[in-house]
Backbone bond lengths (Angstrom), bond angles and torsions (degrees), N, CA, C in turn:
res aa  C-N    CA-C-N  psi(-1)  N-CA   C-N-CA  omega(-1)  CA-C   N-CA-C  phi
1 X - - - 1.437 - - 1.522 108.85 -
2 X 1.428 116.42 133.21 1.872 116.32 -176.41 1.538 89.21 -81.87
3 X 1.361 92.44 155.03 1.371 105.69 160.84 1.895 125.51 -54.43
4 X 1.344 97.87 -40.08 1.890 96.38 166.53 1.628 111.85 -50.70
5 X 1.769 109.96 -42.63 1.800 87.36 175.89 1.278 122.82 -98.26
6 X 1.097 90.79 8.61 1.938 96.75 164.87 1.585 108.15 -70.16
7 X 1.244 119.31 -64.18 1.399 137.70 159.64 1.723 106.21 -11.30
8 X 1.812 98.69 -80.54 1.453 125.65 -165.45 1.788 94.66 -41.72
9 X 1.692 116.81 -38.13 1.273 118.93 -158.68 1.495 116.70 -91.96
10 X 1.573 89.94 -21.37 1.599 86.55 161.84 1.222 107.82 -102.11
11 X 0.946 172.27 -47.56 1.730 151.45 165.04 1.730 96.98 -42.08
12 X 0.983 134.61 -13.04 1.525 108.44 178.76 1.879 101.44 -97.56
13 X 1.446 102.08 -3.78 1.804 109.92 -177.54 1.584 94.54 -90.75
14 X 1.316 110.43 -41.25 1.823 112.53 -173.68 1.481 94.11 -65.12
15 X 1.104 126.41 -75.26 1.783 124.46 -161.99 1.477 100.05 -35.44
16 X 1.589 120.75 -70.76 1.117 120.75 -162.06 1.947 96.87 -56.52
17 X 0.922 135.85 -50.82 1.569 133.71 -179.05 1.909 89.47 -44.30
18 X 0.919 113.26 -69.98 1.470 114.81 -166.02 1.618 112.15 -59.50
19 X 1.449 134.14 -24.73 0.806 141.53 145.56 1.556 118.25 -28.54
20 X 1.292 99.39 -73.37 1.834 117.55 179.62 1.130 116.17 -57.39
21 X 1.208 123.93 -40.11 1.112 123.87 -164.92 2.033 103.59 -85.21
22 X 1.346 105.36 -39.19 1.814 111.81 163.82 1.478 103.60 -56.65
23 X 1.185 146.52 -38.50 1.175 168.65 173.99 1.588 99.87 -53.68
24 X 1.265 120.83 -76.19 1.550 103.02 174.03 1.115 120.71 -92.80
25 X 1.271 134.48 22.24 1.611 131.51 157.50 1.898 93.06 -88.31
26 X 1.027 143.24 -39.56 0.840 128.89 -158.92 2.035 104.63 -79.12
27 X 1.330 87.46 -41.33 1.939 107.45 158.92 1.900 102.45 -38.37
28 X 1.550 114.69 -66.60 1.145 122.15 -164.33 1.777 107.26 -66.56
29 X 1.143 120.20 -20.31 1.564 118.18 -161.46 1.578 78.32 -90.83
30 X 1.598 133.27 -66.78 0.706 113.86 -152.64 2.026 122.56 -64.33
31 X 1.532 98.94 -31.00 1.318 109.30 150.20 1.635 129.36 -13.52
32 X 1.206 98.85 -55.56 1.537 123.32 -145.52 1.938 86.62 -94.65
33 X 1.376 103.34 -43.47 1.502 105.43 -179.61 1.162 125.26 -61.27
34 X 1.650 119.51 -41.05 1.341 124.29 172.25 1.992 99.30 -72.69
35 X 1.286 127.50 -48.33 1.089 119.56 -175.84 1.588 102.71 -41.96
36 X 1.446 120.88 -52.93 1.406 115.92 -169.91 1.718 109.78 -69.09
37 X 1.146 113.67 -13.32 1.703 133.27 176.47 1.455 93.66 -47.33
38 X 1.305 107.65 -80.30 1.607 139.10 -134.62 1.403 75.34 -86.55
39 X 1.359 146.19 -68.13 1.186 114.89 -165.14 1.565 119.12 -59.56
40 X 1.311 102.33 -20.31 1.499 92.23 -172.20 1.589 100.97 -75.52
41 X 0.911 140.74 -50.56 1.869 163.20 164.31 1.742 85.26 -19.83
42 X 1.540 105.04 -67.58 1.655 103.80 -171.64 1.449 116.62 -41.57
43 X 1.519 110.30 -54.58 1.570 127.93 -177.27 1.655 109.60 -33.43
44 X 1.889 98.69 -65.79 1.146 108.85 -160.58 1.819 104.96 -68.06
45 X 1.493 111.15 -8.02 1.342 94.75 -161.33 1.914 84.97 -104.73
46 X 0.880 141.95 4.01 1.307 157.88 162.21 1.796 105.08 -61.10
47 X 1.489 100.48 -71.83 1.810 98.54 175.41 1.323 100.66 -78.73
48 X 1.439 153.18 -3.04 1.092 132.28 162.26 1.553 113.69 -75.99
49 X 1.207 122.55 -21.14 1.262 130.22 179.61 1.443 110.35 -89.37
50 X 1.381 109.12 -43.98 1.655 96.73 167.42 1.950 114.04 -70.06
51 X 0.774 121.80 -13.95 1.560 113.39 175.84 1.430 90.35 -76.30
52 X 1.354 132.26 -59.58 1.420 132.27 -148.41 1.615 86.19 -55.01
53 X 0.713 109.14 -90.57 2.286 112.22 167.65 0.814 97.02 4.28
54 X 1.533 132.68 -86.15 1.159 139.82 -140.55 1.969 94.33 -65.62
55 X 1.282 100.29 -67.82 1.678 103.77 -176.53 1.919 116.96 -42.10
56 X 1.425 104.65 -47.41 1.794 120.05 164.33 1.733 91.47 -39.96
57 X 1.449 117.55 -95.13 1.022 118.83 -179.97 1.868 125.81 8.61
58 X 1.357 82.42 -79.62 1.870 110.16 -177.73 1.694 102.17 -56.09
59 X 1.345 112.98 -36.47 1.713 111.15 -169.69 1.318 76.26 -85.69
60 X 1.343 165.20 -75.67 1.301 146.65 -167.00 0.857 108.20 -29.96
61 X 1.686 133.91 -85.78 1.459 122.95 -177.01 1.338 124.85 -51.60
62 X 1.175 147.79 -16.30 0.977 153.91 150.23 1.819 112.47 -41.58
63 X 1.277 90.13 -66.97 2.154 111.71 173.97 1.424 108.36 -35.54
64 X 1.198 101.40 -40.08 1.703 125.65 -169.95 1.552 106.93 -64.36
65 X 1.383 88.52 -67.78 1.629 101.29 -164.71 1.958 110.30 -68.28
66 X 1.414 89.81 -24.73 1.859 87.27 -177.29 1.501 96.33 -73.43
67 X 1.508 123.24 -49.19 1.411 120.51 -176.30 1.272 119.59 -61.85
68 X 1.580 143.66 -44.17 1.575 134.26 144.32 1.340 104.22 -43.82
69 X 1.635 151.70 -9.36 1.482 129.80 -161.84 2.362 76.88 -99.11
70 X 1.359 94.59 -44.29 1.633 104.55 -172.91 1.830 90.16 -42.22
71 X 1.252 114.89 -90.58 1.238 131.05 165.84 1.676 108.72 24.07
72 X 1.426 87.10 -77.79 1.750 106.96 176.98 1.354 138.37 -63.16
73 X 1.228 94.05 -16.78 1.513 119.90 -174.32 1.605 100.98 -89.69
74 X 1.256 96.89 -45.95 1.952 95.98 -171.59 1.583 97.41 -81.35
75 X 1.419 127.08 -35.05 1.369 123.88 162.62 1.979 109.93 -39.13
76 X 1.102 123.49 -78.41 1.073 124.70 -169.43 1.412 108.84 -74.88
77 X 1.043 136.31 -25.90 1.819 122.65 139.49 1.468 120.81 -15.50
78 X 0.912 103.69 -75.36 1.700 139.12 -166.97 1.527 102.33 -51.20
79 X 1.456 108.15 -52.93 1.354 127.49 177.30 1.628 114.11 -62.81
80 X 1.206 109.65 -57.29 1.750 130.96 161.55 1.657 110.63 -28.93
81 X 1.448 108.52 -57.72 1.434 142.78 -168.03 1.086 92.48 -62.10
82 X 1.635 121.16 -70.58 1.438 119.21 -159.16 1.855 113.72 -76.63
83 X 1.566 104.50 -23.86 1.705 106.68 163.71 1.857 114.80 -52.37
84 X 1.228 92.35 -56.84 1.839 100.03 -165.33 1.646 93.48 -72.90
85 X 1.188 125.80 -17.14 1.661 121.90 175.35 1.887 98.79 -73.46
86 X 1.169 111.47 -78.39 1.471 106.60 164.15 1.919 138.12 -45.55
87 X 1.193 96.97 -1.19 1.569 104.50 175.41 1.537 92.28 -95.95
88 X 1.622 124.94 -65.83 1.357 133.77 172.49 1.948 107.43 -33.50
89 X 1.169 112.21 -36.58 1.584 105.92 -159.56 1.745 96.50 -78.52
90 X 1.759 116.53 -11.97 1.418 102.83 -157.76 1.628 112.27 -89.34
């Protein structure tokens, strides 16, 4: 083998090395991009989930308070009911 294709064979071994190696840095950036993706995706779905809580929450107390307001209402019905039943009986 002359020394010119010794040469020819190592610059055609370097490119392809340099090839590969551009090849997975470009692998790694994009890596790194979706990693920064998904965390960001995670974040937002983190405070979207704590509002949803927070909002659940409020329709709970709310659920609450209409059903004790129900409560009271059929209480003093009942009460209403049983006055005008006893006014009628006299």
């Amino acid at each position: 083998m002359s020394a010119e294709t010794t040469v020819k064979a190592a610059l055609e071994s370097l490119n392809k090395a340099l090839n590969q190696l551009d090849n997975e840095v470009d692998r790694q950036v994009e890596a790194s991009r979706s990693s920064s993706e998904a965390a960001a995706e995670l974040g937002r779905m983190v405070e979207d989930r704590s509002r949803i809580a927070q909002e659940l929450d409020q329709a709970q107390d709310r659920a609450n308070r209409l059903e004790e307001a129900n409560r009271e209402v059929s209480r003093r019905l009942v009460t209403a009911m049983e006055t005008i039943r006893a006014v009628l009986d006299r």
